[in-house]
PyMOL Python script that loads the backbone (N, CA, C, O; Angstrom):
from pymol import cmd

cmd.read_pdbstr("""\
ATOM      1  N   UNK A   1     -31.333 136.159 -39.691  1.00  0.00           N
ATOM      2  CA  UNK A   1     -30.144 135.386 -39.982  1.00  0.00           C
ATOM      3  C   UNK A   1     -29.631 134.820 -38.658  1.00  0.00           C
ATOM      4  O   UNK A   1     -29.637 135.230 -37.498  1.00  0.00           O
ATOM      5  N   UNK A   2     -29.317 134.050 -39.091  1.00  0.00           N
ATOM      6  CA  UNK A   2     -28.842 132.970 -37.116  1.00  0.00           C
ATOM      7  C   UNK A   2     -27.559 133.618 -37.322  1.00  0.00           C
ATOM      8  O   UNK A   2     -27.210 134.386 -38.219  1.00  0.00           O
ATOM      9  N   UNK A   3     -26.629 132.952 -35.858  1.00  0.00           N
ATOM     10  CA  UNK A   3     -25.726 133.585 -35.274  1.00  0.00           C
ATOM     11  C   UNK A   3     -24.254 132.364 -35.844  1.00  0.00           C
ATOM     12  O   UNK A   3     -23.135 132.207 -35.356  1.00  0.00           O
ATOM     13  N   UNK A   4     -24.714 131.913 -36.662  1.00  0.00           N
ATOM     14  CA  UNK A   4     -23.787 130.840 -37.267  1.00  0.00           C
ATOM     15  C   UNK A   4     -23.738 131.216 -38.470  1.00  0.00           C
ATOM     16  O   UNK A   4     -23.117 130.414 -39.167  1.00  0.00           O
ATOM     17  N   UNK A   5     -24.222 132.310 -39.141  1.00  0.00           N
ATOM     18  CA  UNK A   5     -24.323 132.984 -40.726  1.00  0.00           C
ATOM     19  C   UNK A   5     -23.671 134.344 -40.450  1.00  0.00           C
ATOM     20  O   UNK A   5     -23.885 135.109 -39.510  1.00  0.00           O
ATOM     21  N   UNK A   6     -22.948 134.453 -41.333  1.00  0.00           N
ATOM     22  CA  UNK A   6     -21.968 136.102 -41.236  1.00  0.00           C
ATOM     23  C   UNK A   6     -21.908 136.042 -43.194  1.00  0.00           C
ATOM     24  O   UNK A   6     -21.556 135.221 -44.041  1.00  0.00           O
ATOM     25  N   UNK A   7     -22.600 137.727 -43.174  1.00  0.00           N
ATOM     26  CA  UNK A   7     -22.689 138.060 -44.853  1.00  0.00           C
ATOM     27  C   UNK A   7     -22.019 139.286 -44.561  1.00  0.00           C
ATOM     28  O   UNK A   7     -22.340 140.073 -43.670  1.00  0.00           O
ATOM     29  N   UNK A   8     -20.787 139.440 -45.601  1.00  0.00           N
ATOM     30  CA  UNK A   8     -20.520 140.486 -45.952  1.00  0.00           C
ATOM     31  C   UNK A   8     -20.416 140.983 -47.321  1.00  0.00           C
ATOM     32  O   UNK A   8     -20.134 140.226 -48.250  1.00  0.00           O
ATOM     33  N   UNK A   9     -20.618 142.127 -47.464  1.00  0.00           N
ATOM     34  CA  UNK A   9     -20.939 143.259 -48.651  1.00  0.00           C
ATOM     35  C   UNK A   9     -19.469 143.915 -49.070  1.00  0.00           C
ATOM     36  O   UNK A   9     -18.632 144.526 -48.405  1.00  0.00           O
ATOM     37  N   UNK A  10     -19.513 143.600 -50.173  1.00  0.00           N
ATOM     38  CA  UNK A  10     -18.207 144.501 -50.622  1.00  0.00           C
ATOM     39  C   UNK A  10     -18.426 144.837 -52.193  1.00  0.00           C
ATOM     40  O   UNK A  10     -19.281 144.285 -52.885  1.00  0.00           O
ATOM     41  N   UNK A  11     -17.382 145.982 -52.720  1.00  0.00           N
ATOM     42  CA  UNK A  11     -17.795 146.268 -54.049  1.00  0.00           C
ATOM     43  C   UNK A  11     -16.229 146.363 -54.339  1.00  0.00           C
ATOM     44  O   UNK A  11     -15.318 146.805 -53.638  1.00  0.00           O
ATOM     45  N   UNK A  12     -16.229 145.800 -55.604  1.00  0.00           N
ATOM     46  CA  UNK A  12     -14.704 146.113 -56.525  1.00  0.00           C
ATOM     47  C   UNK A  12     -14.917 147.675 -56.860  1.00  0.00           C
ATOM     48  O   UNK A  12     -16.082 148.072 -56.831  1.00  0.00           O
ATOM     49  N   UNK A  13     -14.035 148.478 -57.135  1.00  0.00           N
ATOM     50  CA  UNK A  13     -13.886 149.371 -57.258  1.00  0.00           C
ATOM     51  C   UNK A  13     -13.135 149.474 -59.024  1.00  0.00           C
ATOM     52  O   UNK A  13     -12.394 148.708 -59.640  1.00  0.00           O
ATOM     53  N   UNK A  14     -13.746 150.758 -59.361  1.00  0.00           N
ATOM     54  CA  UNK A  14     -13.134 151.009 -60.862  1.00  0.00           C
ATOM     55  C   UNK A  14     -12.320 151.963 -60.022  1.00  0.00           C
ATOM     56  O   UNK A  14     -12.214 152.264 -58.833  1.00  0.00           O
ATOM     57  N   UNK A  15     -11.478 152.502 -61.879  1.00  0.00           N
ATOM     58  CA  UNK A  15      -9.971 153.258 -61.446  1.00  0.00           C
ATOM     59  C   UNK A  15     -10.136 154.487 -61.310  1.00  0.00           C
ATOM     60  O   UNK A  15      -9.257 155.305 -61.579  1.00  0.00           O
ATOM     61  N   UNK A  16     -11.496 154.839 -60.792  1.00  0.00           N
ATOM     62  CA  UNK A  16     -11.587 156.517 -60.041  1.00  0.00           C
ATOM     63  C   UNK A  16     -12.552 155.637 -58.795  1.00  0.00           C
ATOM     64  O   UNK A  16     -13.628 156.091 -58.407  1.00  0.00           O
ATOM     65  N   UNK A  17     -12.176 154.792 -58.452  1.00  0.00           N
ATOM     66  CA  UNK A  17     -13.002 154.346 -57.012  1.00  0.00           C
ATOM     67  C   UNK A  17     -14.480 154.201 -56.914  1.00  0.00           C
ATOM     68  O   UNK A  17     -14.971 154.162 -55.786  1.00  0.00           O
ATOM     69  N   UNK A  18     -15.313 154.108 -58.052  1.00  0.00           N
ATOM     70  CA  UNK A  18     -16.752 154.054 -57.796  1.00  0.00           C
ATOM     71  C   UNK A  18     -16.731 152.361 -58.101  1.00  0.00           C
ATOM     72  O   UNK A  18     -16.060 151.657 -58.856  1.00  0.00           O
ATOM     73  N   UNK A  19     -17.902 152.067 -57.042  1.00  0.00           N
ATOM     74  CA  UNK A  19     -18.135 150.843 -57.024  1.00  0.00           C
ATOM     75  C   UNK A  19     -18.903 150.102 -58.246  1.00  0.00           C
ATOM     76  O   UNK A  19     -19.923 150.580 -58.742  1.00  0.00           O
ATOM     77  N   UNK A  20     -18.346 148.949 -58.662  1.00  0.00           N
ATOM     78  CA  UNK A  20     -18.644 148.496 -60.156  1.00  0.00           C
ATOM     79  C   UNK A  20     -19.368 147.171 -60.005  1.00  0.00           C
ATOM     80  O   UNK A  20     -20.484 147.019 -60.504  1.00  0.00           O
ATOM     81  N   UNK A  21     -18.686 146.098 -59.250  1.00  0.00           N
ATOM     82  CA  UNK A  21     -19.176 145.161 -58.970  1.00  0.00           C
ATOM     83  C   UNK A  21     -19.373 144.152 -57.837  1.00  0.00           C
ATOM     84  O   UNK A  21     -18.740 143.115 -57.638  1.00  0.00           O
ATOM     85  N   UNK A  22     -20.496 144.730 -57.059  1.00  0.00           N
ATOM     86  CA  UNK A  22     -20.520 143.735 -55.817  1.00  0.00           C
ATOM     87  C   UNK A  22     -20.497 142.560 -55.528  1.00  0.00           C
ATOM     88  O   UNK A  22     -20.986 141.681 -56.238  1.00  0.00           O
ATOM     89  N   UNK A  23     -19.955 142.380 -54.500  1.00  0.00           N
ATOM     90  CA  UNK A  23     -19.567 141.287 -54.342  1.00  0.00           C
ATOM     91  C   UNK A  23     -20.516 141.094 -52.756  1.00  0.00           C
ATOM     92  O   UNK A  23     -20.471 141.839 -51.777  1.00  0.00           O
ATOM     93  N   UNK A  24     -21.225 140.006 -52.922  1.00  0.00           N
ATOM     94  CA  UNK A  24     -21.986 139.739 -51.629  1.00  0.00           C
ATOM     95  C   UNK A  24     -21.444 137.678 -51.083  1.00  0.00           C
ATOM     96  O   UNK A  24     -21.660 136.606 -51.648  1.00  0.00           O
ATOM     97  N   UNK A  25     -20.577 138.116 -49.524  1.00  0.00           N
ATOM     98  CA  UNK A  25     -20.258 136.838 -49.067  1.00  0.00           C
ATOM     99  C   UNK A  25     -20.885 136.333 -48.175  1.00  0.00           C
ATOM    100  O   UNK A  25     -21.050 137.040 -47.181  1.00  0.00           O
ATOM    101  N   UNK A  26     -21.398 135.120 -48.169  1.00  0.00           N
ATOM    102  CA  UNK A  26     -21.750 134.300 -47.289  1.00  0.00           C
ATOM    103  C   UNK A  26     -21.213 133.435 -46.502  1.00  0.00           C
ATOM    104  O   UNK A  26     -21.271 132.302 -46.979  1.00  0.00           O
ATOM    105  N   UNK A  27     -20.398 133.531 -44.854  1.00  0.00           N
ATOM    106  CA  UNK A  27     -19.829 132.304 -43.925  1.00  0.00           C
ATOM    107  C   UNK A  27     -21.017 131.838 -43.062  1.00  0.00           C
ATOM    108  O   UNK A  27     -21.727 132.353 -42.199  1.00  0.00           O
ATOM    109  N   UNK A  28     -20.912 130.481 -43.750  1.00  0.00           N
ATOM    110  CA  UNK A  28     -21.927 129.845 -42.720  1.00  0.00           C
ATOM    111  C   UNK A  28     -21.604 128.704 -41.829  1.00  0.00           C
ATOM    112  O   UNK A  28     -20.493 128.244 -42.092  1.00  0.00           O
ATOM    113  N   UNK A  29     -22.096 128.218 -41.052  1.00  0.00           N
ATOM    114  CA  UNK A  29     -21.520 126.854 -40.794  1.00  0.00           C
ATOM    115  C   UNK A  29     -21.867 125.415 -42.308  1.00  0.00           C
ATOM    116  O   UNK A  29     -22.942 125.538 -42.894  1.00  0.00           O
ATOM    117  N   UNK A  30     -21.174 124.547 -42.636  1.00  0.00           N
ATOM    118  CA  UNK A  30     -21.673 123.837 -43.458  1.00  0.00           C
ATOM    119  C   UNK A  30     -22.871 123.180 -43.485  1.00  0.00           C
ATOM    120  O   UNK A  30     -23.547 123.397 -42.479  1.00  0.00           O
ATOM    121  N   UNK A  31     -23.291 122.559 -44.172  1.00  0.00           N
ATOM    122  CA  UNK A  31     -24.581 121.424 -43.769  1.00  0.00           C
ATOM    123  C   UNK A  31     -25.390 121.398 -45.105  1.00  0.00           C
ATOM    124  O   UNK A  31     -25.714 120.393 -45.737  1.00  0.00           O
ATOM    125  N   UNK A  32     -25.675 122.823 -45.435  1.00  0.00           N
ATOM    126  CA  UNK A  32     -26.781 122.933 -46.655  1.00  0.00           C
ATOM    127  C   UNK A  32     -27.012 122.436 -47.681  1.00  0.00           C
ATOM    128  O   UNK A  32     -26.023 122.254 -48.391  1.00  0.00           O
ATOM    129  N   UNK A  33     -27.752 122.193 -47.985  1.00  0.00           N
ATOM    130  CA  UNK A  33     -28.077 121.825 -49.531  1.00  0.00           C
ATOM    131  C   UNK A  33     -27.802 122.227 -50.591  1.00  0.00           C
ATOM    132  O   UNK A  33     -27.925 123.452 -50.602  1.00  0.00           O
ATOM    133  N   UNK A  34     -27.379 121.707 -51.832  1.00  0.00           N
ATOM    134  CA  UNK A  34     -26.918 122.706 -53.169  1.00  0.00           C
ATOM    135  C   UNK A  34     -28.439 123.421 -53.224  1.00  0.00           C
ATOM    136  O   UNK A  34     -28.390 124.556 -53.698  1.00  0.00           O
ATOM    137  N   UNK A  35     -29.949 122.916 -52.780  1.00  0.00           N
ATOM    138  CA  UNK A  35     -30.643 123.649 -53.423  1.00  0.00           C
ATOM    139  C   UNK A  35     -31.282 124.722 -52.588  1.00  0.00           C
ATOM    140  O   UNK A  35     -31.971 125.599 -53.110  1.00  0.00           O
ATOM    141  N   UNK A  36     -30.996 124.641 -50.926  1.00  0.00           N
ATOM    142  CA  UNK A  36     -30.948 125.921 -50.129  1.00  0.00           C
ATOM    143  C   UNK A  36     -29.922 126.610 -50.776  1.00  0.00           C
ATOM    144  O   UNK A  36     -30.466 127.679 -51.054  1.00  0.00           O
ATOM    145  N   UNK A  37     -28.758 126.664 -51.195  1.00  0.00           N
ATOM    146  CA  UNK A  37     -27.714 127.416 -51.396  1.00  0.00           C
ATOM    147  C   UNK A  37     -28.171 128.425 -52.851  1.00  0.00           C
ATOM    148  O   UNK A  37     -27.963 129.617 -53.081  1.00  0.00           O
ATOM    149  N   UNK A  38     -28.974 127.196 -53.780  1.00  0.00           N
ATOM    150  CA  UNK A  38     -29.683 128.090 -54.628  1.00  0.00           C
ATOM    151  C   UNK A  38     -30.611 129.014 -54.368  1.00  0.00           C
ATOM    152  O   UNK A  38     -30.697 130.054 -55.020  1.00  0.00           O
ATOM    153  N   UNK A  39     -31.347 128.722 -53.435  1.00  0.00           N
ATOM    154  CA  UNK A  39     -32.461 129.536 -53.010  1.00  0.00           C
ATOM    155  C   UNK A  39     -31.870 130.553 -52.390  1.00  0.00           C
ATOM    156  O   UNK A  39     -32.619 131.529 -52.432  1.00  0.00           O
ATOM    157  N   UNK A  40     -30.742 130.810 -51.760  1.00  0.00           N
ATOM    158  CA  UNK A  40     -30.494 131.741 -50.940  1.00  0.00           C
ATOM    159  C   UNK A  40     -29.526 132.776 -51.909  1.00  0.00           C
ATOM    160  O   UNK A  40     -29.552 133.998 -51.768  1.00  0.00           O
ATOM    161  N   UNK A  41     -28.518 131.947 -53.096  1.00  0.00           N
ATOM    162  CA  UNK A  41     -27.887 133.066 -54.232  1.00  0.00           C
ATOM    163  C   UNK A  41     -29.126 133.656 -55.178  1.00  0.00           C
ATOM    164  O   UNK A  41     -29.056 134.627 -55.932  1.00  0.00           O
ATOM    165  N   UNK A  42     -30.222 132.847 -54.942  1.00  0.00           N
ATOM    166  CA  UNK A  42     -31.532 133.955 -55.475  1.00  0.00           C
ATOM    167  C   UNK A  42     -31.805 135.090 -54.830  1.00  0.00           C
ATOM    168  O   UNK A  42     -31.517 136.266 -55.050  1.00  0.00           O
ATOM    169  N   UNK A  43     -32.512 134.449 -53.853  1.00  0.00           N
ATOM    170  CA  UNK A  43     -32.724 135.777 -52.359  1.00  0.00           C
ATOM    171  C   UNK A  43     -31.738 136.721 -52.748  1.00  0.00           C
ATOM    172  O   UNK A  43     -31.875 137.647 -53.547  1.00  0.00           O
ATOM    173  N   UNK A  44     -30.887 136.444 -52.204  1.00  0.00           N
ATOM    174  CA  UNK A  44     -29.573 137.215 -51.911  1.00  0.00           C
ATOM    175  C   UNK A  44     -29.857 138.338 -53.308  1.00  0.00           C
ATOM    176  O   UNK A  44     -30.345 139.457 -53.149  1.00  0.00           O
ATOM    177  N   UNK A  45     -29.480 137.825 -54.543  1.00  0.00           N
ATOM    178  CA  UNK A  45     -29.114 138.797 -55.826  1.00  0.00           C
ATOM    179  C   UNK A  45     -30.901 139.668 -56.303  1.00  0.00           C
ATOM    180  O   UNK A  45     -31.119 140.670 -56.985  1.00  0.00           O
ATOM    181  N   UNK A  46     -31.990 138.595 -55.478  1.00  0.00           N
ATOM    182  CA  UNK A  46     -33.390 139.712 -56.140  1.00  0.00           C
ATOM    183  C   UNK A  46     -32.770 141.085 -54.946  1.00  0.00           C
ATOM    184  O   UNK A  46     -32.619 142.215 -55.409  1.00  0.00           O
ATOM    185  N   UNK A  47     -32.562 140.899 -53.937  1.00  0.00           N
ATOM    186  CA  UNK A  47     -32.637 141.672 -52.988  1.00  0.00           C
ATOM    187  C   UNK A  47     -31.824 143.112 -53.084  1.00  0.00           C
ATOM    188  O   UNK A  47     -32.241 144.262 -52.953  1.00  0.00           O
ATOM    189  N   UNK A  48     -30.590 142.634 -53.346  1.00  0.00           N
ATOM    190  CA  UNK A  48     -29.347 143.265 -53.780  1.00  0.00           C
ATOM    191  C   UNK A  48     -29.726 144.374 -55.365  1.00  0.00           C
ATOM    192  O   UNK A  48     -29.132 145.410 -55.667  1.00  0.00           O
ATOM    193  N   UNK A  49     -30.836 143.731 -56.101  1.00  0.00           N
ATOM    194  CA  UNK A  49     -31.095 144.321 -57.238  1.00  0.00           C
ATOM    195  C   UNK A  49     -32.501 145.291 -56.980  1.00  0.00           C
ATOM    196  O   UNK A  49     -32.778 146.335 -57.569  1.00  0.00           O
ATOM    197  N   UNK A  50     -33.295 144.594 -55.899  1.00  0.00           N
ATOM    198  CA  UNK A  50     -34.351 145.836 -55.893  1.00  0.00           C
ATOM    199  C   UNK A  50     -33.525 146.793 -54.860  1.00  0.00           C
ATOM    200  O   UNK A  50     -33.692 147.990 -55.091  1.00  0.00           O
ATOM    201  N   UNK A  51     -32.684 146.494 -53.790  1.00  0.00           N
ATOM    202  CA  UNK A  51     -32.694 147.218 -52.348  1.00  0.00           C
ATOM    203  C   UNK A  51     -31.461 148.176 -52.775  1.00  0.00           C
ATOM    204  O   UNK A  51     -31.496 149.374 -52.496  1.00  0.00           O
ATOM    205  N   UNK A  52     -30.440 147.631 -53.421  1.00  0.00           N
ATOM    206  CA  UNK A  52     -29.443 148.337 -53.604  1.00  0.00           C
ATOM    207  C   UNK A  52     -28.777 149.052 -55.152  1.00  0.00           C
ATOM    208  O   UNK A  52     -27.843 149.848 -55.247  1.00  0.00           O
ATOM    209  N   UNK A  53     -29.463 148.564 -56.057  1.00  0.00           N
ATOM    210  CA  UNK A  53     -29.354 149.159 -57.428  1.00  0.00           C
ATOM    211  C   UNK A  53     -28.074 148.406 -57.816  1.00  0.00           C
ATOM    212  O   UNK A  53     -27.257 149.062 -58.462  1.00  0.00           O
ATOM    213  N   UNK A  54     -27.815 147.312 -57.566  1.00  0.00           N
ATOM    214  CA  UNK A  54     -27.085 146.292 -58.193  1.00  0.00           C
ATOM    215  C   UNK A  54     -27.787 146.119 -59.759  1.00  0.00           C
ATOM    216  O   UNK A  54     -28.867 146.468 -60.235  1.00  0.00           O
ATOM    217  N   UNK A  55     -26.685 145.453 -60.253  1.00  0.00           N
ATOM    218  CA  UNK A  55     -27.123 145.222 -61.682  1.00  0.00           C
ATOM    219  C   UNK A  55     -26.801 143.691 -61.379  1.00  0.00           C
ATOM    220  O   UNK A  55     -25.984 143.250 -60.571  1.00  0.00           O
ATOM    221  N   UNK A  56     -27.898 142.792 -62.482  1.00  0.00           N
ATOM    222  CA  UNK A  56     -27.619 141.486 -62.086  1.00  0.00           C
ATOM    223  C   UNK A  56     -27.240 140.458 -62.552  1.00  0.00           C
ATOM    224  O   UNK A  56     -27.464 139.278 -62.287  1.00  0.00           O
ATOM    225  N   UNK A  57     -26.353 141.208 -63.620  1.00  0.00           N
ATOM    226  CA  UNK A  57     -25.140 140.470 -64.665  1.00  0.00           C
ATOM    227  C   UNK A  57     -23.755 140.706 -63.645  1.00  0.00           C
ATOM    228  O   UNK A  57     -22.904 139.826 -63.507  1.00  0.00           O
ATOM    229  N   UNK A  58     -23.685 142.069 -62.949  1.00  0.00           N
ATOM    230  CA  UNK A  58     -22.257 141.625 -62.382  1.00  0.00           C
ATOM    231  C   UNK A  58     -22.409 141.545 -60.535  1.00  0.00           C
ATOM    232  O   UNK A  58     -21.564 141.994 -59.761  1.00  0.00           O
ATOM    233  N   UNK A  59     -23.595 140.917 -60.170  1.00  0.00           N
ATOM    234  CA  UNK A  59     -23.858 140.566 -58.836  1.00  0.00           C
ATOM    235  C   UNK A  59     -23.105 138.959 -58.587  1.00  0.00           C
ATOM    236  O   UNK A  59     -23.568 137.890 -58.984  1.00  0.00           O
ATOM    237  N   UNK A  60     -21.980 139.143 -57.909  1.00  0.00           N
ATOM    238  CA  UNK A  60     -21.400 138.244 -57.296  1.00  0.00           C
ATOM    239  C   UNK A  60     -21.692 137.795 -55.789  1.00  0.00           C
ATOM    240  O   UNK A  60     -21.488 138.579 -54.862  1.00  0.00           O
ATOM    241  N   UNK A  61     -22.243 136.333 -55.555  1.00  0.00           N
ATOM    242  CA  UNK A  61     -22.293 135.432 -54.230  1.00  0.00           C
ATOM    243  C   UNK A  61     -21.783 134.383 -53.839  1.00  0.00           C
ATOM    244  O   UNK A  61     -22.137 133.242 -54.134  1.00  0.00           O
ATOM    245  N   UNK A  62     -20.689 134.795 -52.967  1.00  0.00           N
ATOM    246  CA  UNK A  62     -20.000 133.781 -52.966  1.00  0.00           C
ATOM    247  C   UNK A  62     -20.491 133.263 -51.597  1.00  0.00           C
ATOM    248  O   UNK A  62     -20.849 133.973 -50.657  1.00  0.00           O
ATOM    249  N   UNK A  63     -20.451 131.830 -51.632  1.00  0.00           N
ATOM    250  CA  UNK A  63     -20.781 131.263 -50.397  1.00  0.00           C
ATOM    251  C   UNK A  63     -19.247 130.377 -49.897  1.00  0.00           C
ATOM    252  O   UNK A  63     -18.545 129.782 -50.715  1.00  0.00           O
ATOM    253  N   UNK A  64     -18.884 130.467 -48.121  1.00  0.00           N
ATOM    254  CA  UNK A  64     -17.803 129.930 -47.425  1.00  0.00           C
ATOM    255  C   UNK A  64     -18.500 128.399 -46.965  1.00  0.00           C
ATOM    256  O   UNK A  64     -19.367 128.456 -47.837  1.00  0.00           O
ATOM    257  N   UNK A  65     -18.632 127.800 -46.651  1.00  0.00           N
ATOM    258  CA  UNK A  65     -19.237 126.714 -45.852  1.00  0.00           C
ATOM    259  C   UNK A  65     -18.149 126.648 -44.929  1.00  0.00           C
ATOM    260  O   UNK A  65     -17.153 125.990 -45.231  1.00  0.00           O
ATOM    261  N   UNK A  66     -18.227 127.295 -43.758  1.00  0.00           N
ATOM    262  CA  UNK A  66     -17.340 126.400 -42.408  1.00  0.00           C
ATOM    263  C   UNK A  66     -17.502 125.506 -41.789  1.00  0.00           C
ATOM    264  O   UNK A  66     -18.655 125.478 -41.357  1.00  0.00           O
ATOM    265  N   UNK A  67     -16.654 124.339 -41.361  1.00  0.00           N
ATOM    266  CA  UNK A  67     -17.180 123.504 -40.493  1.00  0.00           C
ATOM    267  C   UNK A  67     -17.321 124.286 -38.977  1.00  0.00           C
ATOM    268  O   UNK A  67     -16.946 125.418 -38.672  1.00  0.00           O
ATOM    269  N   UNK A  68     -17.974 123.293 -38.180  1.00  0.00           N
ATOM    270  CA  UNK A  68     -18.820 123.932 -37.150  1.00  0.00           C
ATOM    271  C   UNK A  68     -17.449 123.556 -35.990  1.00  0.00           C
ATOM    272  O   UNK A  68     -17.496 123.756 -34.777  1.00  0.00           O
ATOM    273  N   UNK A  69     -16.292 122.979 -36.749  1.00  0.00           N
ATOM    274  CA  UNK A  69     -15.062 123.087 -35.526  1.00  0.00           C
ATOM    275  C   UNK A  69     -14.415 123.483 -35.487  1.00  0.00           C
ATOM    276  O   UNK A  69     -13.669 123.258 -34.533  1.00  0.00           O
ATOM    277  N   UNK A  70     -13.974 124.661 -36.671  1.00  0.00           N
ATOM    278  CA  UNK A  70     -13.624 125.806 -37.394  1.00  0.00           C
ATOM    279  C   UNK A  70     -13.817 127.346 -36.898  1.00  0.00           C
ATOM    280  O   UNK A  70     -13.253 128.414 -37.134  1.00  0.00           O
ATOM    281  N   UNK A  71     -15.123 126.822 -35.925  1.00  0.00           N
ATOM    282  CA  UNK A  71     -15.902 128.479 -36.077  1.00  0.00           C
ATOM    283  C   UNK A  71     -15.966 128.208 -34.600  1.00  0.00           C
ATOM    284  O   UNK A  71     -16.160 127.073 -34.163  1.00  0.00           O
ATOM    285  N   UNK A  72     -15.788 129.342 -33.780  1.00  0.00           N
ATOM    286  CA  UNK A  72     -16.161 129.741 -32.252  1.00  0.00           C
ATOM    287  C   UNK A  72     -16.419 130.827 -31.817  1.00  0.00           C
ATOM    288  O   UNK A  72     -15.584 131.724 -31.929  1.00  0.00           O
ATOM    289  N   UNK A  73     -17.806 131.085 -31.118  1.00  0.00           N
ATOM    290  CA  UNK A  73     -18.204 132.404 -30.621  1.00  0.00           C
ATOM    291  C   UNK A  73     -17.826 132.252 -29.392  1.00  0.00           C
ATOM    292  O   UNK A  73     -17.573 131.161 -28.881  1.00  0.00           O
ATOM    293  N   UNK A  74     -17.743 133.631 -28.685  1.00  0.00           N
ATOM    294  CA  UNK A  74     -17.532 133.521 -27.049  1.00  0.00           C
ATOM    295  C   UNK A  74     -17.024 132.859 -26.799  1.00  0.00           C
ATOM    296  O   UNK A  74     -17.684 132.232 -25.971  1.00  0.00           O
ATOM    297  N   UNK A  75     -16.140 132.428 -26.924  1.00  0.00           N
ATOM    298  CA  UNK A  75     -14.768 131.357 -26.487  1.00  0.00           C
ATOM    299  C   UNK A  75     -15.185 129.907 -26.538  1.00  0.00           C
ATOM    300  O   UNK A  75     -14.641 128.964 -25.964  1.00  0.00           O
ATOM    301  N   UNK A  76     -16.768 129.886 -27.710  1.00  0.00           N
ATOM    302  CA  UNK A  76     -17.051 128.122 -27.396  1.00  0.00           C
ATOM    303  C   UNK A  76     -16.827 127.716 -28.758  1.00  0.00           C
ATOM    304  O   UNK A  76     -17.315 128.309 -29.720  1.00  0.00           O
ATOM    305  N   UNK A  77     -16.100 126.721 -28.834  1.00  0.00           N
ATOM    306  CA  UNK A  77     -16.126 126.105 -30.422  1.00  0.00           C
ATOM    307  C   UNK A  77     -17.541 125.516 -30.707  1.00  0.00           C
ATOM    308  O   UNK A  77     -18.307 124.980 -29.906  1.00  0.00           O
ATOM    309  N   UNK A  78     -17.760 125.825 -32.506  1.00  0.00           N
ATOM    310  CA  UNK A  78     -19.272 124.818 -32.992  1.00  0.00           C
ATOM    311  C   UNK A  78     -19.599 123.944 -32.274  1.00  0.00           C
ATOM    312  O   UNK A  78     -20.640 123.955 -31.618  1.00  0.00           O
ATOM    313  N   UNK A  79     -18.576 122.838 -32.279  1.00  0.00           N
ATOM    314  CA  UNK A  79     -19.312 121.660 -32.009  1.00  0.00           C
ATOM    315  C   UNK A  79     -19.476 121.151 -30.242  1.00  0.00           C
ATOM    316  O   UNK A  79     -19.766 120.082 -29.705  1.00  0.00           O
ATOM    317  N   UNK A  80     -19.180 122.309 -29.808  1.00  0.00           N
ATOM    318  CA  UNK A  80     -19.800 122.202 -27.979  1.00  0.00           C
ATOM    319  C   UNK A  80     -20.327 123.238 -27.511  1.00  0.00           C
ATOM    320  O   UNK A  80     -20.278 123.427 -26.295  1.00  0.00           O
ATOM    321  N   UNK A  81     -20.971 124.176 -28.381  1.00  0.00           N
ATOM    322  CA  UNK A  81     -22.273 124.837 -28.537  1.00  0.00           C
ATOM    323  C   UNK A  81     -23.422 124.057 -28.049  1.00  0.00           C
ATOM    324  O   UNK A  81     -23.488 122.872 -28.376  1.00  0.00           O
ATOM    325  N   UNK A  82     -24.306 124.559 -27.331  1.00  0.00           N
ATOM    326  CA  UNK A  82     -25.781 123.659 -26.836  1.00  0.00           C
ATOM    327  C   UNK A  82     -26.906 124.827 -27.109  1.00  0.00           C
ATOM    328  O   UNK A  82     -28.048 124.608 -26.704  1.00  0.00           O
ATOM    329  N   UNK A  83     -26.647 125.925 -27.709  1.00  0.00           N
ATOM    330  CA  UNK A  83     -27.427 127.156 -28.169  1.00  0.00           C
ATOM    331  C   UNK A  83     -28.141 127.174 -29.223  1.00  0.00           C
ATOM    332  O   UNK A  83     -29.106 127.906 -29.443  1.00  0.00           O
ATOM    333  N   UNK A  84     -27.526 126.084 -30.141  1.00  0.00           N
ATOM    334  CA  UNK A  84     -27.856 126.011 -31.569  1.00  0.00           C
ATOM    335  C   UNK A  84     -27.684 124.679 -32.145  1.00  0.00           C
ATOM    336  O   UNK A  84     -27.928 124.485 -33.336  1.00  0.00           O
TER     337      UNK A  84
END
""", "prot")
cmd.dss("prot")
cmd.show_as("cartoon", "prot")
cmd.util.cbc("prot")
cmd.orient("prot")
């Protein structure tokens, strides 16, 4: 995963706290395609269903698209990055 993609994992919780329905997020910088974006809420939910025992009626992926002037590592904003 490049350094411009941040996924985080989270699960809703039922009302004794066991996790019911995950929720898997994607921040990326923008750009992609609706049909990379498909390919990757595939990836994402086979993975989640063999690796983690997700079920894949309530596997949620949500994807962020950031712009790249939005987002700054190490004190450099996206778009005066020369790394990537």
């Amino acid at each position: 995963m490049s350094q411009e993609t941040k996924l985080n994992l989270s699960y809703e919780r039922d009302y004794e706290g066991s996790p019911v329905v995950p929720v898997v997020t994607v921040e990326m910088w923008e750009g992609r395609t609706v049909e990379q974006k498909r390919r990757l809420v595939k990836a994402i939910t086979e993975a989640m269903v063999e690796h983690a025992d997700a079920r894949l009626d309530a596997l949620h992926v949500i994807i962020h698209d950031i712009p790249r002037d939005s987002w700054g590592l190490a004190g450099v904003l996206g778009p005066d990055r020369t790394d990537v």
